[in-house]
C-alpha positions as CSV (number, residue, x, y, z in Angstrom):
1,X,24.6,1.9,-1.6
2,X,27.5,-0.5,-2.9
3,X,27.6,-3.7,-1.1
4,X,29.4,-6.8,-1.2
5,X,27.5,-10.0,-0.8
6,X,28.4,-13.6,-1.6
7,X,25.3,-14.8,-3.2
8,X,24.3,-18.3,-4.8
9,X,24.9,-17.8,-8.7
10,X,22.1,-20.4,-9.1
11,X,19.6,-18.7,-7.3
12,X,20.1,-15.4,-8.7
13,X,20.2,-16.4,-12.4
14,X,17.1,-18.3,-11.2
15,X,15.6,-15.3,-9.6
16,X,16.8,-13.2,-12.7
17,X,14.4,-15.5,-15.5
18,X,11.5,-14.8,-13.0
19,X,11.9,-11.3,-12.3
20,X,13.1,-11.0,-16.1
21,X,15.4,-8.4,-14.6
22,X,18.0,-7.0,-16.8
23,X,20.8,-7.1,-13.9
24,X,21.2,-8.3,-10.5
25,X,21.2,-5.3,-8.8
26,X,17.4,-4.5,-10.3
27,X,16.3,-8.3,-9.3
28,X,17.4,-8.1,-5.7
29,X,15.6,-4.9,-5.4
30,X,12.6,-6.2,-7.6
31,X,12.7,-9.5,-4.8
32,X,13.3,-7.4,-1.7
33,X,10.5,-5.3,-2.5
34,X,7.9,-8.0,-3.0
35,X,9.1,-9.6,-0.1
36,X,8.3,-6.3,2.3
37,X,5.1,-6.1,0.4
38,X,3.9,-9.7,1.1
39,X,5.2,-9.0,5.1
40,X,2.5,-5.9,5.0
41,X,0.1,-8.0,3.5
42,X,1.0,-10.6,5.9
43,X,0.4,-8.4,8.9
44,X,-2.7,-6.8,7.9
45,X,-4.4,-10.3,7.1
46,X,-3.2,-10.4,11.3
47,X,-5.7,-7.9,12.0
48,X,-8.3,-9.4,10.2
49,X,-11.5,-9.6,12.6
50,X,-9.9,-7.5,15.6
51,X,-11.1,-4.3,14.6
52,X,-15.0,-3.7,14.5
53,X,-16.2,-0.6,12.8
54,X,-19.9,0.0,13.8
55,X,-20.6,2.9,11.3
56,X,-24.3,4.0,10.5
57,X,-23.1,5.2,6.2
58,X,-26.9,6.7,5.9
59,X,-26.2,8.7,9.1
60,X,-23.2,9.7,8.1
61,X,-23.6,10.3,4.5
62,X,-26.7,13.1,5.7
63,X,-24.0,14.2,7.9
64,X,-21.5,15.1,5.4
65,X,-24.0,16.5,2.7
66,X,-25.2,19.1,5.3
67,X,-21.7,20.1,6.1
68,X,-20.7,20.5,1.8
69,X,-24.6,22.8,2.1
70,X,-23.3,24.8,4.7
71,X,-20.1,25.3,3.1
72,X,-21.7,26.3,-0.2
73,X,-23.9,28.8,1.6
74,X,-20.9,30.1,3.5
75,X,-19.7,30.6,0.3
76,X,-22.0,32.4,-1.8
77,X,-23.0,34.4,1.3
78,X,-19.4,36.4,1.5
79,X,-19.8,38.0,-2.2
């Protein structure tokens, strides 16, 4: 998508050297997609301590090997 923008030439050359982005174009896109990244980060740090899994992994574990048994009996009991 072609847009005009009136951007600081300071602050993109600047933004260029760090990004050591060929062009403009890929140095926007390299510094608009770390700044999404860094908002998700930001908003999963949020939910830090407000979700409480409870999950018994030995329970679970003997859960799902019984399940792959029965699947591998299911199996070699249809040839």
């Amino acid at each position: 998508m072609r847009t005009t923008l009136d951007l600081d030439e300071k602050l993109i050359r600047q933004l260029m050297n760090v990004t050591a982005a060929k062009t403009k174009t890929d140095a926007i896109h390299q510094a608009a997609a770390e700044l999404i990244r860094r908002k998700k980060l930001d908003q999963l740090k949020s939910l830090s301590g407000t979700i409480h899994l409870d999950l018994d992994w030995k329970r679970l574990e003997a859960v799902e090997l019984q399940h792959q048994s029965s699947l591998k009996r299911r199996r070699h009991g249809h040839r």
